[in-house]
N, C-alpha and C positions, 0 to 999 in steps of 0.2 A: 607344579606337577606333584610336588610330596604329599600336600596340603588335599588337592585331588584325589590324591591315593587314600589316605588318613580318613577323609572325611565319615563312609560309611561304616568303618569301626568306632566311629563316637558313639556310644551309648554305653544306659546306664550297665553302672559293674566293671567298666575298663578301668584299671588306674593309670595313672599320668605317667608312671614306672612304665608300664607297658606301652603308650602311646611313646615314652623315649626312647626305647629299644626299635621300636617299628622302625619312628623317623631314622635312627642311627644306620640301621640294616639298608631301608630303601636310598639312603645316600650312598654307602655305602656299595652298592651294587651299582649304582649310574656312575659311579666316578667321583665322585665329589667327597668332599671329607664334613663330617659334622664339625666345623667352626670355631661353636662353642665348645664345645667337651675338650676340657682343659687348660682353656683363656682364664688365664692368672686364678688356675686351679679349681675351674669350675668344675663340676665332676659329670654334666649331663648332655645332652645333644642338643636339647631343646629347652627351653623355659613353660612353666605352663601355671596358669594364674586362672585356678576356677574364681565362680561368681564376684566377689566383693574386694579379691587380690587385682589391685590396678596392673602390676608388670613384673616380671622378671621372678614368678613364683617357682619355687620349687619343685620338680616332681614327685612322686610318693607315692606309698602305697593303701591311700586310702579311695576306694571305687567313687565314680562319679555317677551322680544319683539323676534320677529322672529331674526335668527341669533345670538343673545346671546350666549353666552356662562356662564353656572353657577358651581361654586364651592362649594359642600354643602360638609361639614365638621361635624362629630357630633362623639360622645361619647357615650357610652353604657355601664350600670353598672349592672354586674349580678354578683352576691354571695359576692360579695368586689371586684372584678376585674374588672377591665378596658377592654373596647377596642376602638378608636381612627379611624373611616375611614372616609375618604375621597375621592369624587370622582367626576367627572366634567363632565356636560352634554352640548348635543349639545338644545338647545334650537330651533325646527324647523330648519327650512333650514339654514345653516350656511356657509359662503366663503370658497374656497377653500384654504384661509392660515389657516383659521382659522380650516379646518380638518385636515391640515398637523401639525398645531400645536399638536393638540388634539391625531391624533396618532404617533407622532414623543413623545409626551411627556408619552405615553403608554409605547414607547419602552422606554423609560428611566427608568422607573416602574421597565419593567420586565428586565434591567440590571442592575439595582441596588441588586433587588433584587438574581440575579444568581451570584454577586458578595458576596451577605451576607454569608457566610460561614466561619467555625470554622478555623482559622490561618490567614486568611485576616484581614489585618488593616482599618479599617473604611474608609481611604484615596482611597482606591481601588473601595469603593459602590461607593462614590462621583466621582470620577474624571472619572467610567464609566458614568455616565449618565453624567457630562459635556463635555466631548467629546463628546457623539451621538447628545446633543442637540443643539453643537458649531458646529457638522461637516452638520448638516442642514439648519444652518444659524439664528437659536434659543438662546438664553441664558438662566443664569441660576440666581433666585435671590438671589445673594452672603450675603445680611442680614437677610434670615429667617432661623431662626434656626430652625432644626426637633430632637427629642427629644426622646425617652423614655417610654414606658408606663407599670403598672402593677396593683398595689394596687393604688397607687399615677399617678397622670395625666402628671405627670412633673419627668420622671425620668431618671438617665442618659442611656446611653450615650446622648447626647449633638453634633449633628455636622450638618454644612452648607453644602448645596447641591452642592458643588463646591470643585474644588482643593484648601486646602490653603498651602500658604509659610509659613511653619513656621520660624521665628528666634529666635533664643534664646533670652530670655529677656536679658537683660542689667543685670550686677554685681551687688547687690546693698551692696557694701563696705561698710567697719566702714565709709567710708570719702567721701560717694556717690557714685554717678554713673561710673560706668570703663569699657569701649568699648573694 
């Protein structure tokens, strides 16, 4: 719904400052409290990571320009629970890598998500969305971790939007390390 709300004031000339007072405001009037704003000192409602910022960018007061692309990310607390979204807008007229990004990275969305299901291993959401995003010529960024959410903002499961290799760790013997 926020994200709904927001969307047609994206263009260029808004800064990320004012897109966090909005979100702060429209939480605020449904009930719900912005999350973030003041989880171990944060100071804002929202997160917002234009073009080349992977996550968890600052707001500011520098306007955002035709073509951008913006990442607002935020948190919503009603009754003790969580909710966590994220969504990425075309700021004005944008390149055409930059729409193939934006819906190539939709479909990753919706096949992660069509892999979530009960008997699947976590390895399955991930290694669908880095395939579609590898077989477009896209990647994926192998050190952000996605996380969990309920009561607590940080909850498991725990895992990277990628395939990983696992190895078994190493032995660690009465007499050290054993390969």
């Amino acid at each position: 719904m926020y994200h709904r709300t927001i969307a047609p004031l994206i263009k260029p000339g808004i800064t990320t400052n004012e897109i966090d007072r909005i979100f702060e405001d429209i939480k605020l009037n449904h009930g719900t409290k912005p999350y973030q704003k003041g989880y171990k000192g944060y100071p804002y409602a929202i997160c917002a990571s234009p073009n080349d910022v992977i996550a968890h960018g600052f707001p500011s007061n520098m306007p955002l320009e035709e073509g951008d692309i913006v990442t607002i990310d935020t948190v919503a607390e009603l009754d003790g629970w969580l909710g966590d979204s994220t969504w990425s807008y075309a700021v004005g007229q944008i390149s055409p890598t930059a729409e193939k990004l934006m819906r190539v990275t939709k479909v990753c969305l919706d096949l992660g998500i069509e892999q979530a299901q009960a008997g699947k291993r976590l390895g399955e959401v991930t290694s669908a969305i880095q395939r579609h995003a590898e077989s477009h010529s896209f990647g994926v960024v192998r050190g952000l971790l996605a996380h969990g959410i309920g009561r607590d903002l940080h909850e498991g499961a725990n895992l990277y939007a990628c395939r990983q290799i696992w190895k078994r760790p190493p032995y660690q013997g009465r007499y050290g390390v054993h390969h």
